[in-house]
N, C-alpha and C positions, 0 to 999 in steps of 0.2 A: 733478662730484665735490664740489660744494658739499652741506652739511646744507642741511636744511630752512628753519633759521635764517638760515643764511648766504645761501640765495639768496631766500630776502622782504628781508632789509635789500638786497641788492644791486639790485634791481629798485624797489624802493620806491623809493630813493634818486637812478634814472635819472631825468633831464629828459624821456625819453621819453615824452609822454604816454598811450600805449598802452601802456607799460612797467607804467609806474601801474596801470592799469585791470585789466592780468592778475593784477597783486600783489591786487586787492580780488575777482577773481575766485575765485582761488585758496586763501581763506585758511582756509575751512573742510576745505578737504585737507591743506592745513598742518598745520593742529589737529587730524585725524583723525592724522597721522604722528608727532606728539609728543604725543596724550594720554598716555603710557607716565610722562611725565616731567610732575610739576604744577611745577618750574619753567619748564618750554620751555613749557606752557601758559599760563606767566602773561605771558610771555615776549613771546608772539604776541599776546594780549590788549591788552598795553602797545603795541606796532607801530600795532594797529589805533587805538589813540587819537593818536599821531605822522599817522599816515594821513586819520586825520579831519581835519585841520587843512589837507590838503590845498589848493592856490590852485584846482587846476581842478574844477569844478560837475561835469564826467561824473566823473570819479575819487569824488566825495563820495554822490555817486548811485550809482553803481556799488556803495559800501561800504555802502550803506543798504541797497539789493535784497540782500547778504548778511547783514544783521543778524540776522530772522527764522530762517534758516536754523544758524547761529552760534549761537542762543541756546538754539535745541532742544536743539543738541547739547553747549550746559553744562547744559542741564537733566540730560539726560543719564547724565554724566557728574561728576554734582554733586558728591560725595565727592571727586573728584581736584582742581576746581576750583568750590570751595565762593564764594556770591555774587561769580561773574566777572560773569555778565549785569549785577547792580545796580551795580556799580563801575566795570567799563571800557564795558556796550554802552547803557547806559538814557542815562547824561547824554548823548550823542551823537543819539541820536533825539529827545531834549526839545529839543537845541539845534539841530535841524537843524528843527525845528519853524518858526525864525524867521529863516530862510537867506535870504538877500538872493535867491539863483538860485529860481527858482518851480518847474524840476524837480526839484530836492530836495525842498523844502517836500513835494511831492506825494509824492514816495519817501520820505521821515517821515513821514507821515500815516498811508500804507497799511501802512505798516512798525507803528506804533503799533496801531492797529485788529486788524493782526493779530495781534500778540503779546498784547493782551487777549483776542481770543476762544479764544487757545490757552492763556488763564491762564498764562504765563511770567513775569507780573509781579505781584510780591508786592504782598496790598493798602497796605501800609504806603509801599512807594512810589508806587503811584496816589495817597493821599491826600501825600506830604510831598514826592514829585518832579515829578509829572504835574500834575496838578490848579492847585497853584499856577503853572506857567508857564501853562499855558492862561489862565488867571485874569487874567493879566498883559499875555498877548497879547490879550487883548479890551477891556484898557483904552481910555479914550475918544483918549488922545494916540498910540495903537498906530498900526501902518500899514493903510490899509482893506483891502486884499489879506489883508494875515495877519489882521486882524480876524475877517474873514468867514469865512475859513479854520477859525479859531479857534474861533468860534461852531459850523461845521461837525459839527468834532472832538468838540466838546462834547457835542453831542446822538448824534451816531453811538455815542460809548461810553457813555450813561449806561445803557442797554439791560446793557451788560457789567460797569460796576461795581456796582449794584446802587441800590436805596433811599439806603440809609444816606447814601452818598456823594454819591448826587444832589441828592437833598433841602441837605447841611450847605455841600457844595463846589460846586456847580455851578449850583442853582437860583436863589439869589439874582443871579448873575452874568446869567443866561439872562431873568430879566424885566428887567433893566435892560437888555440889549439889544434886547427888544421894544420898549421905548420911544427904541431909536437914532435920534434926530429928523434928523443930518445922512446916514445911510446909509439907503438903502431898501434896500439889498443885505443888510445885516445882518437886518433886520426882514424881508425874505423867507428868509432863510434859518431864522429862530425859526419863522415861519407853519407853511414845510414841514415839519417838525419839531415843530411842538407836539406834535401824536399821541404821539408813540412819549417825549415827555419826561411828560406826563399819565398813560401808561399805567406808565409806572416810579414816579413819586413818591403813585398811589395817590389815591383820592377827595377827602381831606382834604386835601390842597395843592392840588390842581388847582380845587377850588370857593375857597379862600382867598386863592390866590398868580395861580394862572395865568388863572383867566377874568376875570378884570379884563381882562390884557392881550391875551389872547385879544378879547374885545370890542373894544380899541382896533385890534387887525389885522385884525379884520375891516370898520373904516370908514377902514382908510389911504388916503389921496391916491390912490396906485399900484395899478392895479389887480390888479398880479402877488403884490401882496402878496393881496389879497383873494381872488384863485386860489388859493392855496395855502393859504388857510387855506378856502375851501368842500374842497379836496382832501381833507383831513385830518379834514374834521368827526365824522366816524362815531368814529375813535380818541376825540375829544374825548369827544365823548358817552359815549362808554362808561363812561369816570372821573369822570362824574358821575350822579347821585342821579335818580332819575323827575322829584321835583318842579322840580327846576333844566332838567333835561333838556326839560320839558312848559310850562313857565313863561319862560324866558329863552330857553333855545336854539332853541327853535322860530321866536318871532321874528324871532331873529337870523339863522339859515337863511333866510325867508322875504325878510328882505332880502338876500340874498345872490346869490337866485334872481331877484329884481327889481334885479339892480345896472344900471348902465348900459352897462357893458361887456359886449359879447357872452363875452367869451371867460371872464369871471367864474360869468356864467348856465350857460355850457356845462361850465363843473365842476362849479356847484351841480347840476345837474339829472343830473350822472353819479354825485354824491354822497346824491341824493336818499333813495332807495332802501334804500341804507345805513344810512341817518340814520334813516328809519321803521321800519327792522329792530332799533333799539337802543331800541325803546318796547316791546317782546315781552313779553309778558305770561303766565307760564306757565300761566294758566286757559285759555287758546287757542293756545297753541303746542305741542300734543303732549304735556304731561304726563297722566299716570296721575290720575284721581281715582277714589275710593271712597266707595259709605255709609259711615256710623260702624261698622255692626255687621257690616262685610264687610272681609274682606283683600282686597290687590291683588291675594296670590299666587294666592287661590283662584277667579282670573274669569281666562278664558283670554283670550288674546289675539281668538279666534275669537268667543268670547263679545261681546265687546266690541266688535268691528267689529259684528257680526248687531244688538245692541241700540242701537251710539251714536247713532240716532234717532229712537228713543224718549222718550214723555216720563217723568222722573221726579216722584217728589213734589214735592211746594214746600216739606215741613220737612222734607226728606234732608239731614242733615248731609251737607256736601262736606269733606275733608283733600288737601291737597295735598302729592303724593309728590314727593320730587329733583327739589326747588324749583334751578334752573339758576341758578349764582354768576353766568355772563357773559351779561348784558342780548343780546347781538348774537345773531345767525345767519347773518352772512354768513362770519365768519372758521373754520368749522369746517363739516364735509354736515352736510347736514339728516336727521338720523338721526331717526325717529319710529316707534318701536317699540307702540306702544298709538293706542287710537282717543281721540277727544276727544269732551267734553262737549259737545251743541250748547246744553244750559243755561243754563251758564255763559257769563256775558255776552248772553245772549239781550232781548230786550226782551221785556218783559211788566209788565203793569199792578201785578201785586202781586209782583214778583219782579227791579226796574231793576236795568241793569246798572250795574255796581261798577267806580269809576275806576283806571284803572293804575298810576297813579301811587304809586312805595314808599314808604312812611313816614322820610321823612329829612330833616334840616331844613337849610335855609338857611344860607347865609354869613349870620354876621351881624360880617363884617368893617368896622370904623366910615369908614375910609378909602376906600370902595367906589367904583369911579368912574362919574363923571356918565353915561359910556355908556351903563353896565350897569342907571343906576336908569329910562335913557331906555325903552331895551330891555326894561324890566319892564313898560313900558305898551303896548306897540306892539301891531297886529293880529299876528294867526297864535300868538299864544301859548297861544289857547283855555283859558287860568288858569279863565273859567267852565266851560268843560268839567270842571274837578275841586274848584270851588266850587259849582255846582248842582245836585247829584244829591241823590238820596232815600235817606232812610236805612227801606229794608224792614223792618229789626228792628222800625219804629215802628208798625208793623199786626202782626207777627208776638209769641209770647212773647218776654219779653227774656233778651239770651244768658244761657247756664250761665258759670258761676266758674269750667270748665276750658276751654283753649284750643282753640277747636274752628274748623276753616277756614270762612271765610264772605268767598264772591267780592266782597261791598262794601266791609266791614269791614278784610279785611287787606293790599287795595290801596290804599286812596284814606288819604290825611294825616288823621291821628286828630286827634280834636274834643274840648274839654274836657267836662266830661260837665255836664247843664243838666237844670235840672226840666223837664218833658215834661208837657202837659197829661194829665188822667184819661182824657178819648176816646183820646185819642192815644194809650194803654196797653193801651184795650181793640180788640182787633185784630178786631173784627167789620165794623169801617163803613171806608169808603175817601172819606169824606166830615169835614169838619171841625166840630166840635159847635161849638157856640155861644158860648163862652167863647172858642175861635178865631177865630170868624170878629169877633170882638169887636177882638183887639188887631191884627186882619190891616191894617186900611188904616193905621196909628199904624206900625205899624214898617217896612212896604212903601213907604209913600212916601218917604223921609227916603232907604234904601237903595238904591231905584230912582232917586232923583233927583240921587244922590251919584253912580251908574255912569253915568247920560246924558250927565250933563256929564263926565265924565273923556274919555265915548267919544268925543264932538263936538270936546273939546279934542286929543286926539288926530287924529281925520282930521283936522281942520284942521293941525295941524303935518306931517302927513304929506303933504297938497297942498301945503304951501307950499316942500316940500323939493322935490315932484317937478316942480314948475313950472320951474325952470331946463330941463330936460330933455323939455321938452313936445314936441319936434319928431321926436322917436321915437316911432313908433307903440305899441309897448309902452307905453310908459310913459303915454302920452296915452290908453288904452283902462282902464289902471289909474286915473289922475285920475277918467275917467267914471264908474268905479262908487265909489270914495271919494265922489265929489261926493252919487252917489246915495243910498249909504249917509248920508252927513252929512244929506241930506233927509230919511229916516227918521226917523231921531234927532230931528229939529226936530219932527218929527208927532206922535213920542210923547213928546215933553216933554206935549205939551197935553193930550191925554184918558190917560194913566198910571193916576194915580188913581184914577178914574170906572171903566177897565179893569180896574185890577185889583181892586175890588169886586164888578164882575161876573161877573168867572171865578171867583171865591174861591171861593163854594160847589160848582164844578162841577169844579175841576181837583182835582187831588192833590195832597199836598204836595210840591214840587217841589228843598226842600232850605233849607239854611239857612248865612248868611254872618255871618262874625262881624267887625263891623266899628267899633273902637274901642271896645266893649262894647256893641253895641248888632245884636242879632239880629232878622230879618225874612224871612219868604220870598217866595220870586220867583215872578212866575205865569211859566207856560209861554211868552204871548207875548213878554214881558220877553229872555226866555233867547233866542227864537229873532230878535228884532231883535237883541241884542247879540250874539250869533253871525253873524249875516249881515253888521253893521260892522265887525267887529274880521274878517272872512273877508278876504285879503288877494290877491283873486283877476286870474292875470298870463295869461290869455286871452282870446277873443272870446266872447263872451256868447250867440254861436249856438252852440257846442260842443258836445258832447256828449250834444244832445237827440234824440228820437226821437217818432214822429207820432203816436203811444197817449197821451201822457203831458203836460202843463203843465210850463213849466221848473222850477216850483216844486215837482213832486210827483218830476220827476227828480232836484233837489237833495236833496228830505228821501228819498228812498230810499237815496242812497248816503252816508248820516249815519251815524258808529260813534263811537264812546270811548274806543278805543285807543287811538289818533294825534291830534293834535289835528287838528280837520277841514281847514285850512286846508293844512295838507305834505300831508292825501291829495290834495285837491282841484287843486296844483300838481301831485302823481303823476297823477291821473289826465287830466292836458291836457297830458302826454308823448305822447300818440298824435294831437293836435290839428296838421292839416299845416301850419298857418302858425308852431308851432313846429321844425321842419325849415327853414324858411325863414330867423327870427331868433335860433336857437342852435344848432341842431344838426342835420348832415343825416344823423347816427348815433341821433339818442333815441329815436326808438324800437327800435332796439335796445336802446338804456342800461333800458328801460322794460320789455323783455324778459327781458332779464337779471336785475333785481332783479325781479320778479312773483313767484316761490316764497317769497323772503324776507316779502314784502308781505305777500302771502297768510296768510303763517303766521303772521307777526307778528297781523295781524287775526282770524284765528281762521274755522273754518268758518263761524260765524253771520253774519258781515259780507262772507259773497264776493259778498253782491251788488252789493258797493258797485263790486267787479271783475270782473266778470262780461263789461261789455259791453265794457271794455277789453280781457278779457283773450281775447274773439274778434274785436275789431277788429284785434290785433296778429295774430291767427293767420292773418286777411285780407290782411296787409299786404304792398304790391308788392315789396317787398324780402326775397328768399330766406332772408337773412342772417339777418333779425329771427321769422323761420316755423323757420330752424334752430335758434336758438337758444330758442324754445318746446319744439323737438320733444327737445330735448335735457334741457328739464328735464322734461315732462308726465308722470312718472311719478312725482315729485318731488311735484308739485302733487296728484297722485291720491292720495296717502298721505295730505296735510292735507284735502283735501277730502270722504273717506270714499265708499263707493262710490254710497251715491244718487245724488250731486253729479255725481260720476264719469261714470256712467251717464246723467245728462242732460244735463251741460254737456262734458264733455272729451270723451267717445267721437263726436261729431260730430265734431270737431277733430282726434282720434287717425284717424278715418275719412281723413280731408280729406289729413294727413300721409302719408299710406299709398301717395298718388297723386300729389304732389307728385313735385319734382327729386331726383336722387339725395342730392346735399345737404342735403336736407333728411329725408330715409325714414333715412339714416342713422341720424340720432340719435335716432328711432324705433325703428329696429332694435335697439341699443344698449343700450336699454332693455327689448326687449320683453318678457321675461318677466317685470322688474318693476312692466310696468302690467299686463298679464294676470292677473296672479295675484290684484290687485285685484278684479277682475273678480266678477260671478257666472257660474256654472259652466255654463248657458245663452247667456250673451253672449258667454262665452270661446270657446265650441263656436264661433261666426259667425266666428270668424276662423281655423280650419283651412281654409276655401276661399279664404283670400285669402294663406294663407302662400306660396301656389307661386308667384304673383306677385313675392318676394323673386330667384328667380331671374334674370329679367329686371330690367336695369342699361341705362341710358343708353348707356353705354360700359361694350361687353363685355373689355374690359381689368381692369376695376374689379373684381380679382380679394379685394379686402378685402372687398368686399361680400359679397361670396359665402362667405369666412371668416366674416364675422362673423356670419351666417345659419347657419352649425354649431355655433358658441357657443353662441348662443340656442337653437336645437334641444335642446342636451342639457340647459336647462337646462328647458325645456319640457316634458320627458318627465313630468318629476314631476305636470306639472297636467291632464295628459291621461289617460285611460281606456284600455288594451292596442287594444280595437279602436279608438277614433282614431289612438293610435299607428299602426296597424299601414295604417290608412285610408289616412290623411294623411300622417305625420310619414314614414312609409318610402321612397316614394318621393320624396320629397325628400334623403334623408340615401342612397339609392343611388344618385342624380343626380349629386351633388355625389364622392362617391367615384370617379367619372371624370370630374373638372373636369380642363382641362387645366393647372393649377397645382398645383404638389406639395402647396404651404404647406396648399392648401383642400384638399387629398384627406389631408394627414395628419389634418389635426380630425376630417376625415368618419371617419376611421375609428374614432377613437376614440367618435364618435358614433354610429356604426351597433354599436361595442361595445355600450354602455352601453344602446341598443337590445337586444340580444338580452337583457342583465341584464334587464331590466324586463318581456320578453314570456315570458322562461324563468318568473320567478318568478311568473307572473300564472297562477290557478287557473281553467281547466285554460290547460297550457302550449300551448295550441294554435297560439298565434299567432308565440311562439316557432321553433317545430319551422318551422313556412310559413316564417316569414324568411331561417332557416340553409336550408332546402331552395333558397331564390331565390338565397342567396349563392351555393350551389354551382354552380346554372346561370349565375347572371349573369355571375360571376368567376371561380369552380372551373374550368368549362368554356369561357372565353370563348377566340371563336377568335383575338384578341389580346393579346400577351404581358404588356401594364399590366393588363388586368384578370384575365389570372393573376394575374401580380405584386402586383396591389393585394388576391389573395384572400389570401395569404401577410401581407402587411401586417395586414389586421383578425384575421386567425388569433395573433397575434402580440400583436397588442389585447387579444385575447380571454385568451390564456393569462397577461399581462402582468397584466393587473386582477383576473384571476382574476371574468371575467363570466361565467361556465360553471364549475360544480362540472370535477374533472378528468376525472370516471369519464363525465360528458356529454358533454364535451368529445371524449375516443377514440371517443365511439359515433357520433356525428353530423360532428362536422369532422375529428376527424384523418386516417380512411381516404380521403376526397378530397384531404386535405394532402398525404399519402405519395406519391400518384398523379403530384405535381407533378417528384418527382426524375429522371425522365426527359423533363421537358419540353426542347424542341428549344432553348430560348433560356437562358443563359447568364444573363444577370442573376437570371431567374425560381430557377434553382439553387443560385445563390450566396445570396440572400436565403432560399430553402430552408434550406441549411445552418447560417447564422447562428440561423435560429429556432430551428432545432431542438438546435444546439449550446448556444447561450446564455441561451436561453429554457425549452423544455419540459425537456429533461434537467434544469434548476435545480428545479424542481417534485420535490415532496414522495413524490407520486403514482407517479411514473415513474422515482423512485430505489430505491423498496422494492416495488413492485408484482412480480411475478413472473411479470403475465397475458399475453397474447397482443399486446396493446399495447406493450408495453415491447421484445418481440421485433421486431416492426415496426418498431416505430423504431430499434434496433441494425442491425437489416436494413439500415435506408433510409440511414443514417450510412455503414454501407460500404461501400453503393456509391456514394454519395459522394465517399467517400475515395478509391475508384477513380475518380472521374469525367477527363473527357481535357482538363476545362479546370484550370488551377493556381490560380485563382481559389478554385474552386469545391471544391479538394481541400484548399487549405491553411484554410479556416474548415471544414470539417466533419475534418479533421484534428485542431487545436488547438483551444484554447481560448483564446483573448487576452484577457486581463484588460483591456490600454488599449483594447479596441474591443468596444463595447458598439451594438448594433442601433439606437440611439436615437442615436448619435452620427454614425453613416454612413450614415444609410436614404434621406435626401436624395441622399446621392452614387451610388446603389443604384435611385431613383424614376427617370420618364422627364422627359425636358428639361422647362423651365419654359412654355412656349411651343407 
């Protein structure tokens, strides 16, 4: 007989400790019983802050799992109890933030987290309630527990409050506990976590604020520190700029990948791939380009695939369409709508390809730290890779005054502009007039002898670090080729000069460095010794070769400009098996899985650098890593275009076909998106292999056999009536008496979509043959499923409307009708439904007044008569809740 009121204080007030616990269970039904009244609401609100105060840890837990819940329903309810949530339930969840009991703590946290992604909390208190207790708990005198915590919290909602707030409230807190020198718990918990704090506060903080301490976590003592942040590198990268990204973070990667912790390496090399895919370069990743004097709209897509192997001019203005804001490709599918330029970035004498890297400049924070300037010099940054290139305009006219896309030009870090000798303007000769070759050895030496020594000072600091660790094989196979690289170096200090006068008339201009005011270009050998030292390479030195080839003519084949060479050159010694041994006995998987990304990041022109990876992976003993190619190959057939197609994957797509069921699947899955790839010849070669899909390992694997009717109907489009009717039919009749419902319901809808396409094919010949087979196969089969099942695609047919209707009465329905005296009961009932719920709804058969329409009233009453009740009461009514698509399962024969 107690109010509502009266029995919350009453039970609140018990010693009972389960007394308690039902009073915090309870209290949003309270509140649903006195919202009527906004004093009993304020009422209840006040209890629950008496309640909070609670001594027992389950009762304050207990009241936390209802807060969430409570706060909707003052959202709610807003009007009758205007800010209850900010008054009585917000200060309770900040302060339960610092609960002495760790179950709480934890029931505030989630309690917090979710009340922000449900926006329940006004920004004004995130910035003057939230924010500063966080702030407070992460102080250095805090407890470590809540510290960590703290820091947690921090990062989980910066995602939900926004910029604004992260950047003024929360960022400066979050780099000073990067640098928490007494917790490594704290500083792994920043590592894991940078990404998603980078991707909120935006380029411009993250190159100023955060990669300082980013660098410093990634050379922590702890190795879990350095796990978590190889984890997370892809996010980093992304919030940063090409030249940062191509300049510092490569480096920094590359050690990450040579740590001395296995379990460090074995994140780096699963972040690998990732991190190569945040170099994408939209001149090779699937954008649209055009001449000047042609639209995109007006080149078909068809167009474009038949030509993108072709060559074009050399003075075809290129523009680039839906330049892609986000650097990545793994966080979204690979949608690639148009073919690609193979031009673009191609190598050629009068036409180099143009560095990736976007026009964007530098921290030039004064306070930088000593990591990061260490990291500016290290191998694997390939900095020359987007300091050495040739500028083509300087043979070609020079550009027009209006903005016109030029693959060199508006990739690579714009150059102050500098008087340019006269030859140099005239774009006839590929050779240096005489005035050039005049100040070539004056400015080349000084430049060249400035990079030797920085290089030599670098290996050397870099052996001296790996020498503690020399008793790991890694590491000690790394020393060797440092050491060797460092012998280079020493070689060409001595003949430099003498070198580079003698190439000078015969190479090209190879580019130009501007270094304290003082410019000079690089001969080619130059470029390719400082490439090979500053190559940061963590394999055996017999890898990768093959018995045609010199290791060195295998190295410069798989050389591009995208990546710096060094992170491909770690991607590509993912398939190397004494890698399985000392990091991973998954990478080549991990190496399978990022390949499409790879690929595209690189652009068609550079697949050979993967090529022999990417059928050594297809070779590999491991199913896993063969399934997880066959899953993407149609993926990789779009970037690659169909020549490529045609020579390198359709062996591979072959190979797949014959493999484990595990593995044809994700062939299958895909199959009409590589087919259609295809040319219309080579597509023909696999109608004799489709009936092989049939046969499964295990005749159980009844998905397989679904998923082969998917495919089918999607394949009708690429086939010709007589294929159809060749090939495709006797498969899609097969499968209509699979002994699995699930696979004979697709089939039918597949053998529908069949007649659509053989009806409309001029002449309908092949058509009329089909329906004439249904009616023997099925029409007249001497068992009751393949009646039943003709009734099903009849059903199909009228349902999609694949047969006009007046076609329809002249060829299936007088075999339809014939079914109402069939001897079996299901077969009848399924009769009566079609024809109650199905043909009668037609258009056709409501205004028609022909001989058809009679037949069917016929065929209905004797129905209606029929001696099963079943079969009388659906051709009787009409049931609106029972629709043929809803019961047709309960109607089909057993599953089995």
């Amino acid at each position: 007989m107690l109010t509502p009121l009266g029995r919350l204080d009453k039970y609140a007030a018990s010693e009972n400790v389960f007394n308690r616990q039902m009073v915090a269970r309870s209290l949003l039904d309270t509140l649903r019983e006195v919202c009527d009244d906004e004093r009993d609401c304020i009422a209840v609100l006040e209890r629950i802050s008496r309640l909070a105060d609670d001594s027992e840890p389950t009762v304050r837990a207990e009241l936390m799992e209802q807060v969430p819940h409570i706060a909707l329903f003052c959202q709610e309810n807003r009007p009758a109890i205007p800010y209850a949530f900010s008054k009585y339930l917000l200060p309770i969840v900040v302060r339960y933030l610092a609960d002495q009991n760790n179950q709480v703590r934890k029931t505030s946290q989630a309690a917090l987290l979710a009340l922000l992604e449900q926006e329940l909390i006004e920004r004004f208190d995130v910035e003057t309630k939230v924010c500063p207790v966080l702030v407070e708990l992460t102080a250095p005198d805090s407890n470590d527990d809540v510290k960590t915590e703290a820091v947690a919290i921090m990062c989980k909602m910066a995602p939900m409050v926004g910029k604004d707030i992260t950047e003024r409230l929360i960022l400066p807190r979050f780099c000073e506990m990067c640098c928490d020198c007494r917790m490594f718990h704290v500083r792994k918990v920043c590592a894991a976590n940078f990404g998603d704090i980078c991707s909120v506060v935006g380029q411009q903080a993250t190159e100023e604020m955060l990669l300082p301490r980013f660098f410093q976590l990634c050379s922590d003592n702890v190795w879990g520190v350095r796990k978590a942040c190889a984890e997370c590198f892809m996010a980093v990268s992304c919030a940063t700029c090409q030249e940062i990204r191509r300049t510092k973070l490569s480096a920094l990667f590359i050690n990450l990948i040579s740590d001395p912790s296995r379990w460090v390496r074995q994140a780096a090399f699963q972040s690998l791939g990732p991190f190569i895919s945040t170099f994408a370069n939209p001149s090779s990743s699937g954008q649209y380009f055009k001449e000047e004097n042609k639209s995109s709209e007006d080149t078909s897509v068809e167009d474009k695939t038949r030509t993108r192997d072709e060559e074009v001019p050399e003075d075809a203005q290129i523009r680039l369409e839906d330049v892609p804001t986000d650097p990545t490709v793994f966080n979204s599918s690979v949608k690639l709508e148009g073919a690609l330029d193979p031009d673009i970035g191609a190598e050629s004498p009068r036409k180099p390809p143009g560095d990736s890297s976007l026009p964007c400049p530098l921290s030039s924070e004064p306070h930088q730290e000593a990591a990061s300037n260490e990291d500016d010099k290290k191998p694997g940054t390939c900095r020359s890779a987007s300091r050495l290139e040739v500028g083509a305009s300087a043979q070609d006219s020079a550009p027009l005054d209006q903005e016109l896309y030029n693959s060199f030009h508006f990739w690579r870090t714009p150059l102050p502009e500098i008087d340019l000798d006269v030859e140099l303007e005239q774009g006839s000769g590929n050779k240096l007039g005489p005035e050039g070759l005049e100040g070539t050895p004056e400015a080349t030496a000084p430049a060249s002898a400035n990079i030797t020594m920085a290089t030599r000072k670098e290996l050397e600091e870099m052996i001296e670090n790996l020498e503690p660790h020399i008793d790991d094989p890694d590491v000690k196979a790394q020393v060797d080729v440092l050491a060797a690289a460092l012998r280079a170096s020493s070689l060409d200090t001595c003949d430099e000069a003498s070198e580079a006068a003698r190439r000078a008339p015969q190479d090209e201009l190879l580019g130009c460095r501007l270094d304290h005011g003082t410019a000079g270009p690089l001969t080619s050998e130059t470029v390719e010794n400082m490439e090979s030292a500053l190559r940061y390479i963590h394999d055996d030195s017999d890898s990768g070769t093959s018995g045609g080839f010199s290791p060195d003519e295998e190295r410069r084949a798989k050389v591009q400009d995208v990546v710096p060479q060094a992170l491909l050159d770690q991607y590509l010694s993912m398939t190397d098996p004494s890698r399985a041994q000392t990091v991973d006995t998954e990478i080549a998987k991990h190496c399978a899985y990022s390949l499409p990304g790879v690929a595209l990041t690189l652009g068609r022109q550079n697949w050979h650098c993967l090529r022999e990876t990417y059928e050594t992976l297809a070779s590999d003993m491991q199913w896993k890593v063969r399934r997880t190619l066959a899953f993407s190959i149609h993926e990789l057939a779009v970037i690659l275009g169909d020549q490529l197609t045609a020579a390198d994957l359709v062996p591979i797509f072959n190979g797949f076909l014959k493999d484990l069921d595990e593995v044809r699947i994700g062939v299958l899955k895909h199959l009409h998106d590589f087919l259609k790839l295809l040319h219309i010849d080579k597509r023909r070669e696999y109608l004799y292999q489709l009936q092989e899909f049939l046969v499964t390992d295990n005749s159980r694997n009844w998905r397989f056999r679904a998923e082969l009717a998917e495919q089918l109907i999607l394949l009708l489009e690429l086939y010709s009536p007589r294929d159809i009717y060749d090939y495709l039919r006797p498969i899609a009749l097969n499968l209509c008496a699979d002994k699995v419902s699930s696979v004979r319901w697709i089939s039918y809808k597949l053998v529908g979509e069949m007649v659509r396409k053989l009806h409309r094919a001029a002449p309908p010949t092949f058509g009329v043959d089909l329906i004439r087979e249904l009616v023997e196969s099925f029409g007249r089969c001497p068992r009751w499923s393949g009646r039943q099942a003709f009734v099903f695609v009849c059903q199909t047919v009228i349902e999609d409307e694949c047969l006009p209707m007046d076609q329809f009465a002249v060829h299936l329905m007088p075999h339809l009708l014939t079914l109402a005296n069939d001897r079996v009961p299901n077969v009848r009932v399924l009769l009566a439904k079609t024809l109650r719920q199905t043909l009668l709804e037609k258009e056709y058969f409501l205004t028609s007044a022909s001989c058809h329409q009679e037949a069917v009233e016929q065929t209905i009453m004797a129905l209606q008569m029929d001696r099963d009740s079943d079969v009388k009461y659906f051709a009787s009514i009409h049931p609106a809740s029972t629709k043929i698509s809803e019961d047709a399962m309960s109607t089909a024969s057993s599953t089995y």
